[in-house]
C-alpha positions in Angstrom: 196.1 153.2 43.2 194.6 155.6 46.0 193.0 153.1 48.5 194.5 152.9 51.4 193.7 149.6 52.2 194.6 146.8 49.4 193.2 143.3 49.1 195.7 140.7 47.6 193.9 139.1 45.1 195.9 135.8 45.9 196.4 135.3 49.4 193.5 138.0 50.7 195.2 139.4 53.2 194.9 142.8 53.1 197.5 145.7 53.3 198.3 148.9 53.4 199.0 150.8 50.3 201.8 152.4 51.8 203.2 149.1 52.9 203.1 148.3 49.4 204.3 151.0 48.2 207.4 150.0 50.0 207.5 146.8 48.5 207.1 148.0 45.0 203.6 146.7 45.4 204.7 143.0 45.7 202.5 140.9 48.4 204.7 140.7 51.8 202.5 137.2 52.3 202.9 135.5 49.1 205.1 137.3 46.6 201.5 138.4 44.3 203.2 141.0 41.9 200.0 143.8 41.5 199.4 145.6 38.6 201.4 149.0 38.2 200.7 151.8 36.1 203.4 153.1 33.3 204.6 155.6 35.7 205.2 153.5 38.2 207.4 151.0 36.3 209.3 153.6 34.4 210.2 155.0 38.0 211.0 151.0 39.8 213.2 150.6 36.0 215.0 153.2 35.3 217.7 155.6 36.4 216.3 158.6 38.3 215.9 161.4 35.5 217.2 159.8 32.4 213.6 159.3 31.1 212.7 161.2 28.1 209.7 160.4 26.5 208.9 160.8 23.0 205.2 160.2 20.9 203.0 161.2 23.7 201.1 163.6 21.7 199.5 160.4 19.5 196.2 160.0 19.8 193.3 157.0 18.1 190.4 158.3 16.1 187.7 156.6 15.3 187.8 154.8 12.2 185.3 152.6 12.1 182.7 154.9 13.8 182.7 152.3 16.2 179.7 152.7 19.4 180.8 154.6 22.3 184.5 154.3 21.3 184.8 157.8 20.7 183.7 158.1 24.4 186.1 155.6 26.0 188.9 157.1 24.5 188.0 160.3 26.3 187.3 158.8 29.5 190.4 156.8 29.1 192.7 159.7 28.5 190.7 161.7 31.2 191.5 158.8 33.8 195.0 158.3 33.2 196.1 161.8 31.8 197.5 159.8 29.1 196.7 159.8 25.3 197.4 156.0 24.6 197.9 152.9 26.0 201.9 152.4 25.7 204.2 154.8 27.2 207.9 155.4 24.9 211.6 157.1 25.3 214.7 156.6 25.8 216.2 156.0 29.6 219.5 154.8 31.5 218.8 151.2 32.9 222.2 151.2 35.4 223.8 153.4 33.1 223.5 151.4 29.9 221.2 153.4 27.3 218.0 152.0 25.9 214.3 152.5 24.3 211.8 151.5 26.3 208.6 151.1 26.1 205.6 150.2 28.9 202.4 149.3 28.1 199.5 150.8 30.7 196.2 148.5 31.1 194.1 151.7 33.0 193.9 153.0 29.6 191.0 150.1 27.4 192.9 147.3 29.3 196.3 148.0 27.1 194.2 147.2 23.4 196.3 147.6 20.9 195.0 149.9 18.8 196.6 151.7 15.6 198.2 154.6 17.6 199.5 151.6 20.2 200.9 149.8 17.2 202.4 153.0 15.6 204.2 154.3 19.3 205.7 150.5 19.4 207.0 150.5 16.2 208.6 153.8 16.0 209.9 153.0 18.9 211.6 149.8 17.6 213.0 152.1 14.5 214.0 154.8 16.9 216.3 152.2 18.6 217.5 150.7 14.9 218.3 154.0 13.7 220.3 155.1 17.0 222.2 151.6 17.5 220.3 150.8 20.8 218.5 147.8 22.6 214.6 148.0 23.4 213.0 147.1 26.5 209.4 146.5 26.0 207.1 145.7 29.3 203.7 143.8 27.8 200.3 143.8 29.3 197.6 143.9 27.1 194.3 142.3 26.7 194.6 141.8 22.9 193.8 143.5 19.5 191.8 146.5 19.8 188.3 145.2 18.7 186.6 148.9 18.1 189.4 149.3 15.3 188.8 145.9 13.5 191.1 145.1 10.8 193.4 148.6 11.6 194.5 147.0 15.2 195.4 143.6 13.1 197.2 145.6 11.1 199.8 146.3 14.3 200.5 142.7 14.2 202.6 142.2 11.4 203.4 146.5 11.4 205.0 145.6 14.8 206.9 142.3 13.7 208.5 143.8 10.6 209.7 146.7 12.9 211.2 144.3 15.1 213.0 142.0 12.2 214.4 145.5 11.0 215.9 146.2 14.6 217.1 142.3 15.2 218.6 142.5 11.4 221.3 145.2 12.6 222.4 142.7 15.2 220.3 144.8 18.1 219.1 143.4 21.4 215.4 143.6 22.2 214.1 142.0 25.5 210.4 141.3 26.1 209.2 141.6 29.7 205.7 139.9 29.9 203.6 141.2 32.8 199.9 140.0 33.7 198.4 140.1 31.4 200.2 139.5 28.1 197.1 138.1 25.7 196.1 138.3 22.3 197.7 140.1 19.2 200.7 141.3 21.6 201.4 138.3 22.9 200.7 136.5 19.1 203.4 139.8 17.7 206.0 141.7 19.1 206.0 140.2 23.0 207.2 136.8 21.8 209.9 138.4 19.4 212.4 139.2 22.3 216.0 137.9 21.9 215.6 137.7 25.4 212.2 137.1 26.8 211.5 137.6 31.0 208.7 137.4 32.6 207.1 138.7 36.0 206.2 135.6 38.4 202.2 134.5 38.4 201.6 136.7 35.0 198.9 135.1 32.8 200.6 135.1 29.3 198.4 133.8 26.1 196.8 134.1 23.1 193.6 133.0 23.8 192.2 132.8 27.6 192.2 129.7 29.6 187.9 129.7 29.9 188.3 129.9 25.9 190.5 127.2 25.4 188.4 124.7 27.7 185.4 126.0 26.1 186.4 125.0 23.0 188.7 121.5 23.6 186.5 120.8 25.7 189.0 119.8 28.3 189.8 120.3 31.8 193.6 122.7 31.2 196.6 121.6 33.7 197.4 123.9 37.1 198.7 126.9 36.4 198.4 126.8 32.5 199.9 130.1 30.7 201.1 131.1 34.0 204.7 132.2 33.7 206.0 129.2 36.0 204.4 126.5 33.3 205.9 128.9 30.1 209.5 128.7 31.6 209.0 124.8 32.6 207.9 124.3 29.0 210.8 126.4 27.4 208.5 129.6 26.1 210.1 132.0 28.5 214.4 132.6 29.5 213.8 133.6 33.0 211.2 134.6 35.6 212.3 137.0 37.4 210.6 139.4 40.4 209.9 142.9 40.5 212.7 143.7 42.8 215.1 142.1 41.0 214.0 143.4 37.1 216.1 146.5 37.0 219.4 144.7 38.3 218.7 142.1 36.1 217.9 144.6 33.3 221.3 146.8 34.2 223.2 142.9 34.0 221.8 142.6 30.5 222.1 145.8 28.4 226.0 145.3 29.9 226.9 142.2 28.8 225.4 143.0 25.7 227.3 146.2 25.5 230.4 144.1 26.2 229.9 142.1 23.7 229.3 144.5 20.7 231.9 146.1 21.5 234.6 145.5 18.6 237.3 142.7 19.5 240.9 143.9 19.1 242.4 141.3 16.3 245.8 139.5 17.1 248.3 138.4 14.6 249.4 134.8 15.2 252.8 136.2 15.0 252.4 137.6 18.2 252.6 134.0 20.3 255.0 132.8 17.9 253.4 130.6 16.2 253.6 129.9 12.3 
């Protein structure tokens, strides 16, 4: 963000950036979480200089010699001096090691495309491979639609990548931030032995204006808003921007804790028989 003034898109009241900034930019009036870009998060997550970053040199092509798609890649990657949409590596969370992985909407509003769905799954078989949890921060609009039936594909390439990792007794938490829609949302984001959530995100599969378009029905307040997930049992825990890398730090330790191999007692020991 380089305005200096910025207009919270819930309240109204407007701020300045470096104010937010400060506040990781979280609304001082009314708690709105704003949209962040990779760097950003990786920098509010994880420990100072742990992050190493691995498959940034991926790229999308064009398969379906889709209309201008070719072109919005380049613009993409010019805007956000990034070559994809998700960013990977390994990091310290509070000393505990991880993968992690934070998806960037600047770049075609976080599609996953086939070069999206690769970078999350090798990410998942990096962390398989070297005994370690994943962290995975969603925000996507959906499926890639200039890719067709390749960005489907990611779906289930995503999932099995994940049932690989979850098979060898590995932890996986899924943060949702706004938005979490479509194919992420319908794949990997919900697979999270542990699924969190930032406050106010929209998290879905299809849109609201979809849905009522289609039911024909007026939806209830604050449908697939993380407050309504959590009250109907789709999310663990709702927890702020301030608070995610303690909470993160909490978790990758107790899990930590709990991997770690019990030391075996003989019943002999308490003299019993």
């Amino acid at each position: 963000m380089s305005n200096l003034f910025i207009k919270c898109p819930s309240c109204g009241v407007t701020h300045f950036q470096s104010i937010l900034v400060k506040s990781l930019f979280v609304c001082p009036e009314c708690g709105f979480h704003h949209g962040i870009d990779s760097a950003a998060r990786i920098k509010y997550t994880v420990d100072k200089g742990s992050f190493t970053e691995f498959g940034k040199n991926l790229c999308s092509l064009d398969p379906l010699s889709f209309p201008n798609y070719e072109e919005k890649l380049k613009s993409s990657m010019k805007a956000t001096n990034m070559n994809e949409a998700v960013v990977t590596g390994t990091a310290t969370i509070e000393e505990s090691p991880c993968v992690i992985a934070v998806m960037d909407t600047r770049f075609i509003m976080a599609s996953m495309g086939s070069v999206v769905g690769e970078k999350i799954t090798r990410a998942f078989e990096y962390a398989t491979e070297h005994n370690l949890p994943i962290i995975i921060f969603t925000a996507s609009g959906g499926a890639r639609m200039q890719e067709g039936i390749y960005s489907l594909m990611q779906m289930a390439k995503t999932s099995a990548a994940a049932k690989k990792h979850s098979d060898k007794g590995l932890l996986f938490v899924s943060v949702l931030t706004h938005p979490t829609t479509g194919g992420v949302t319908a794949s990997f984001a919900y697979l999270g032995d542990i699924i969190i959530a930032e406050p106010q995100a929209l998290i879905g599969f299809a849109g609201p204006r979809v849905i009522e378009q289609t039911i024909n029905q007026k939806l209830p307040t604050g449908f697939q808003r993380s407050e309504f997930l959590l009250e109907h049992g789709m999310l663990d825990k709702i927890v702020s921007r301030e608070m995610m890398r303690e909470t993160l730090g909490n978790i990758l330790r107790l899990h930590q804790n709990v991997s770690k191999p019990q030391k075996e007692y003989r019943i002999e020991q308490y003299g019993l028989k």
